[in-house]
C-alpha positions as CSV (number, residue, x, y, z in Angstrom):
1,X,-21.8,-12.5,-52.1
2,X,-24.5,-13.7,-49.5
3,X,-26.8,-11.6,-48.0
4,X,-27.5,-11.9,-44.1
5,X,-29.5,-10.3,-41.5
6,X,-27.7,-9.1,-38.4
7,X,-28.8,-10.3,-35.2
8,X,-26.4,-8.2,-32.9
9,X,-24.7,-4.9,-33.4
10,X,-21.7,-5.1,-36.3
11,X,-19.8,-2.2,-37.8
12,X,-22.4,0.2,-36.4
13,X,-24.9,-1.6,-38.1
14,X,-28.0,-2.4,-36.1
15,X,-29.6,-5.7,-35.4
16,X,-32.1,-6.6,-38.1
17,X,-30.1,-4.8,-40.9
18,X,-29.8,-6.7,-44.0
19,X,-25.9,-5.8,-45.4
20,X,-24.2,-8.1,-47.9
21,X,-20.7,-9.7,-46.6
22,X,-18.0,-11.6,-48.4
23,X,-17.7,-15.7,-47.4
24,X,-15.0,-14.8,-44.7
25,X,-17.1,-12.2,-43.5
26,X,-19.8,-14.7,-43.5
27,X,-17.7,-17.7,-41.8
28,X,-16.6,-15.2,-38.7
29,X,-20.2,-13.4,-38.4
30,X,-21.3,-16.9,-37.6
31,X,-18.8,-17.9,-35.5
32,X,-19.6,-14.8,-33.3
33,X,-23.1,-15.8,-33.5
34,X,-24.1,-12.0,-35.2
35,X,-25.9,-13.8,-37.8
36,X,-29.8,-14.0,-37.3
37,X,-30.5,-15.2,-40.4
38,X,-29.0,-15.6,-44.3
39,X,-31.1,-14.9,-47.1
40,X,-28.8,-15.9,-49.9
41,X,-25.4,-17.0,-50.2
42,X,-24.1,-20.4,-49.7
43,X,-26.3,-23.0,-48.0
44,X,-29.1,-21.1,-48.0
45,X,-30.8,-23.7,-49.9
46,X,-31.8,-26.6,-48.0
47,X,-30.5,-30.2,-48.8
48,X,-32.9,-32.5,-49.0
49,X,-32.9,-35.4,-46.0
50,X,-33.6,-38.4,-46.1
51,X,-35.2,-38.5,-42.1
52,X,-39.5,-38.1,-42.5
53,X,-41.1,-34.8,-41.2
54,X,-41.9,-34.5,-37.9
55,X,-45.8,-34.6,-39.2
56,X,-45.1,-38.2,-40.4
57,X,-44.0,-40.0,-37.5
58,X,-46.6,-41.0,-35.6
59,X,-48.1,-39.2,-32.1
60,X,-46.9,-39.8,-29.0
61,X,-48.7,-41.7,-26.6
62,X,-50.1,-39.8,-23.6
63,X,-47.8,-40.6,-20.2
64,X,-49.6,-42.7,-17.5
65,X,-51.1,-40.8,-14.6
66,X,-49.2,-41.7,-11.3
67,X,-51.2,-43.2,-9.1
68,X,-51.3,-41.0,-5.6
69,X,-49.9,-42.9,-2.3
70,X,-52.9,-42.3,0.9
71,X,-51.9,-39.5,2.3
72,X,-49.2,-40.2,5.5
73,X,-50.4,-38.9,9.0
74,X,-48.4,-36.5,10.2
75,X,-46.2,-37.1,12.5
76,X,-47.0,-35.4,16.2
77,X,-45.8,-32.3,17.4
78,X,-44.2,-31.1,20.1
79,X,-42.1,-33.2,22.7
80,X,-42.2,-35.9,24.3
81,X,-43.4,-35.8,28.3
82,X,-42.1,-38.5,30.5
């Protein structure tokens, strides 16, 4: 029977309660999205992958400053006299 941790209000239970649900239980909690975490239970354990760790690719490179345009003069105010 997994184990979860409650990340909204269930069954008068609080968020942050730990309670033990059965696998439909499980499957609808997470559909909701009232699960905050599961501590044990099916797929708690993670697969491994077969994509490198974020640590192993290498850094990114810094963007390029943009170069400022010269300011524009501003335009002048007021009208027009004839």
């Amino acid at each position: 029977m997994p184990r979860v941790t409650l990340a909204h209000w269930h069954n008068g239970r609080a968020p942050g309660d730990e309670l033990d649900v059965t696998d439909a239980e499980l499957a609808n909690l997470r559909r909701d999205g009232r699960i905050a975490n599961v501590l044990d239970g099916p797929g708690t354990q993670p697969e491994p992958s077969s994509t490198p760790a974020p640590d192993d690719q290498p850094a990114a490179k810094p963007e390029p400053q943009a170069v400022e345009a010269a300011p524009e003069e501003p335009a002048p105010a007021g009208r027009k006299r004839r």
